[in-house]
N, C-alpha and C positions, 0 to 999 in steps of 0.2 A: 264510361266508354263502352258503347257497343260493338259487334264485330258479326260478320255472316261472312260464308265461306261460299266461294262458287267454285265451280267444276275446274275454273284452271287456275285455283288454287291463289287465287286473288281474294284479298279482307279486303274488308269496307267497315270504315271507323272514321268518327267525329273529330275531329281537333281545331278547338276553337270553333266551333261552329260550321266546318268547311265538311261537308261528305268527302273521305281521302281514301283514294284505293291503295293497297299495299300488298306487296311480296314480302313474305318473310320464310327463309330460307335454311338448316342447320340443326341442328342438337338444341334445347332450348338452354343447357348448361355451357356452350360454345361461348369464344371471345364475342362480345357486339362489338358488331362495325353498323355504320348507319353509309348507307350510298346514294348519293344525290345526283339524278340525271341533267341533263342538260335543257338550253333552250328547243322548247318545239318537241323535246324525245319523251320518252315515260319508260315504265319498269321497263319491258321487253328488249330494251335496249342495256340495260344494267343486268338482265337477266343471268345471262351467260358468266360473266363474271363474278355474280352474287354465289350464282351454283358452284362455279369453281373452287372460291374459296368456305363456301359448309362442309365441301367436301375436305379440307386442311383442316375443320376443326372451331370454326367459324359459326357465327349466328349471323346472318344477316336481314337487313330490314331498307326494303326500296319500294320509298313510295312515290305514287306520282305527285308530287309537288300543285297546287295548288293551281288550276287551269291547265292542266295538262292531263296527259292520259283518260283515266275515267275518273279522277277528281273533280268536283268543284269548282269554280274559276273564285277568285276572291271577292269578298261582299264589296271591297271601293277599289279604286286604285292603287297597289301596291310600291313600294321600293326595295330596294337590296335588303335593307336593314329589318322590313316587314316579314318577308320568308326566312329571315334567320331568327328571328320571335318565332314566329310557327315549325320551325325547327325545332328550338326547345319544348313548344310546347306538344312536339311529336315525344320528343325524348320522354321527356315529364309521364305522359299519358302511357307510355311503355314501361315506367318506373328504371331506365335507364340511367344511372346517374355519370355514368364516364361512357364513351365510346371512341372507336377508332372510325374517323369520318373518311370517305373518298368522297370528291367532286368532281365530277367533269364537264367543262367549259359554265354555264351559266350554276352548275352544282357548287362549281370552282370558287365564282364571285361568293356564294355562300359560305364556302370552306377561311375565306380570308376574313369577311368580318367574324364569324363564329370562334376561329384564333386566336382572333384580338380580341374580343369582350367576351367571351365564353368559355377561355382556354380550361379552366378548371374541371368542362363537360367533356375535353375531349383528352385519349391517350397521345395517339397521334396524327398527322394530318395527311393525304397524298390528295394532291390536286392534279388531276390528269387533261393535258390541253384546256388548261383552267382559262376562263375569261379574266376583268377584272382591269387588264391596262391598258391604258386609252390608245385606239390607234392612230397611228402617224397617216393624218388627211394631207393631200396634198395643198397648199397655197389656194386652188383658185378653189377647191372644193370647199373650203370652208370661207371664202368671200361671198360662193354662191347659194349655200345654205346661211349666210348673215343676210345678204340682202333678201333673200326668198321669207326670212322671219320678220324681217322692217317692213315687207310689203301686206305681208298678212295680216300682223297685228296693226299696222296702219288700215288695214280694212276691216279689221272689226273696230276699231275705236269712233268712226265716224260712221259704224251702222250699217255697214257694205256687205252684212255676213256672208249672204247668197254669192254674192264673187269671189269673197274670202273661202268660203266651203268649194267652191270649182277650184279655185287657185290651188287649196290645199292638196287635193285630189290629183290634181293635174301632177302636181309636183312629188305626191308618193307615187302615182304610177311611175315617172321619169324615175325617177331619181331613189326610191324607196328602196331596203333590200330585202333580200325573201322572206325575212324573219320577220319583218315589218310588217310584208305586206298579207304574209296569212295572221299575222297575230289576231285580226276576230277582235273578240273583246278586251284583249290583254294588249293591244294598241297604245295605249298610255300607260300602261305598264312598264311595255314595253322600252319607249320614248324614256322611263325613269332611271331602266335598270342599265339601259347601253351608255347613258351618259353620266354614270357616275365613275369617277377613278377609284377605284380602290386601294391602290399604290399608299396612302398613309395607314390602312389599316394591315396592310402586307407589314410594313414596318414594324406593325406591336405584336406580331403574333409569337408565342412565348411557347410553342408545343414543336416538337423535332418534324419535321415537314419534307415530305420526299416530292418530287415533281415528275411527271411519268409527260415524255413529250413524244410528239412525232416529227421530224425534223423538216418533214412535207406539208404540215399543216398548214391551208390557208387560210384558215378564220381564226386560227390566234396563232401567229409565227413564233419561232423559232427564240426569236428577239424578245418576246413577249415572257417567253420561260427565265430567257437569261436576266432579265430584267427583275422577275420575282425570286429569282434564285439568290439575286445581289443586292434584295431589299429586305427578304428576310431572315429574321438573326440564325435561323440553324436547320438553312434546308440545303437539300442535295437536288442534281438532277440526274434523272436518265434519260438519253435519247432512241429513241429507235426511227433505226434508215430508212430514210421511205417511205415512212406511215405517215397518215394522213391526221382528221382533229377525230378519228375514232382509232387512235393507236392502239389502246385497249383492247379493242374487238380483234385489231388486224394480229395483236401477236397477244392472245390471250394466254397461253401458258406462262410465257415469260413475263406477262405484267401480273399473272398468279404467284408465280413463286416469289417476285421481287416484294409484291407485297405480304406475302407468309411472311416472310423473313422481316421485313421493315416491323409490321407489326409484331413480331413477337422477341425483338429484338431485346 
């Protein structure tokens, strides 16, 4: 594993063959927590928080996740379960053998399968407006994304690609959403990562698990928390009034200290 240092204090390191930027943060004899950003965000958004807690005593290590920030995009197509391999084999390559994970929202989806088949890696868990449970489409929304899929793959099977490729087009401008629609190369990644439930692996996770929510969140509601709270065997939540799906950010002391304390509990 190699490593170079730039000016604002960003490493750049191999894992699994992906060039991966990182912040690493703390005492190098500090607790390791490992911080996992979200869809579309990178370090600088975990930044603030990372610093917060080196300063409690903390080591922390945030890196951009695999097509994001100044990392690498992935060599094929990824899913849920692919970035939590390249999680371990971030830990691995750090000689980490336990750490105390946060997730937030698409970090989140990885905090839940890592739980479940990884618990042994981790102390504890905090999923802050974690993705992960499928949301409630309405009735015709999901007739008109069934028929919109019958008409496409009806058009590539009989050779129509060129209408099928406008059709497709047509229907992510309409209908796409933002995350979608900048995703770039992580497009069928993408299309992987949103449509898996992770609700059975919420079930097995076997590590004390805190939920850090914002009760204003529109991209993973309110419902969405209470739902993971009631599926896994021994997590808590906190709310915070008002805050949005960067609660974190909005009330960073208090989701500092909450997690001091969770973590050294």
């Amino acid at each position: 594993m190699t490593q170079t240092k730039s000016p604002q204090e960003i490493t750049f390191t191999t894992i699994n063959g992906v060039k991966t930027a990182e912040y690493i943060t703390g005492l190098s004899d500090g607790i390791p927590v490992l911080a996992l950003h979200g869809w579309g965000a990178n370090i600088s958004l975990m930044q603030p928080l990372a610093d917060a807690l080196a300063r409690q005593g903390f080591r922390v290590f945030v890196p951009d996740m695999p097509g994001f920030g100044q990392s690498d995009p992935p060599p094929v197509t990824w899913n849920v379960s692919d970035y939590a391999h390249w999680v371990i084999a971030y830990l691995d390559a750090h000689g980490l053998a336990q750490v105390h994970l946060i997730g937030h929202s698409f970090g989140g989806r990885l905090g839940l399968i890592l739980g479940a088949d990884y618990a042994s890696r981790l102390h504890r868990l905090a999923l802050i407006d974690s993705a992960g449970v499928p949301p409630r489409r309405p009735l015709g929304s999901r007739l008109r994304l069934n028929i919109y899929k019958a008409i496409r793959d009806g058009l590539y099977k009989i050779g129509m690609k060129s209408t099928a490729d406008n059709l497709r087009a047509w229907y992510t401008n309409r209908y796409g959403s933002a995350d979608f629609k900048s995703a770039g190369v992580l497009r069928e990644t993408f299309v992987k990562v949103v449509n898996e439930n992770l609700l059975p692996y919420a079930a097995r996770i076997s590590v004390p698990t805190l939920l850090i929510w914002g009760d204003a969140d529109d991209d993973t509601p309110l419902w969405q928390a209470k739902m993971l709270e009631k599926t896994i065997p021994d997590a808590g939540l906190v709310t915070f009034a008002g805050a949005g799906h960067y609660s974190y950010l909005e009330h960073l002391a208090e989701t500092t200290r909450i997690l001091d304390h969770f973590f050294k509990a």
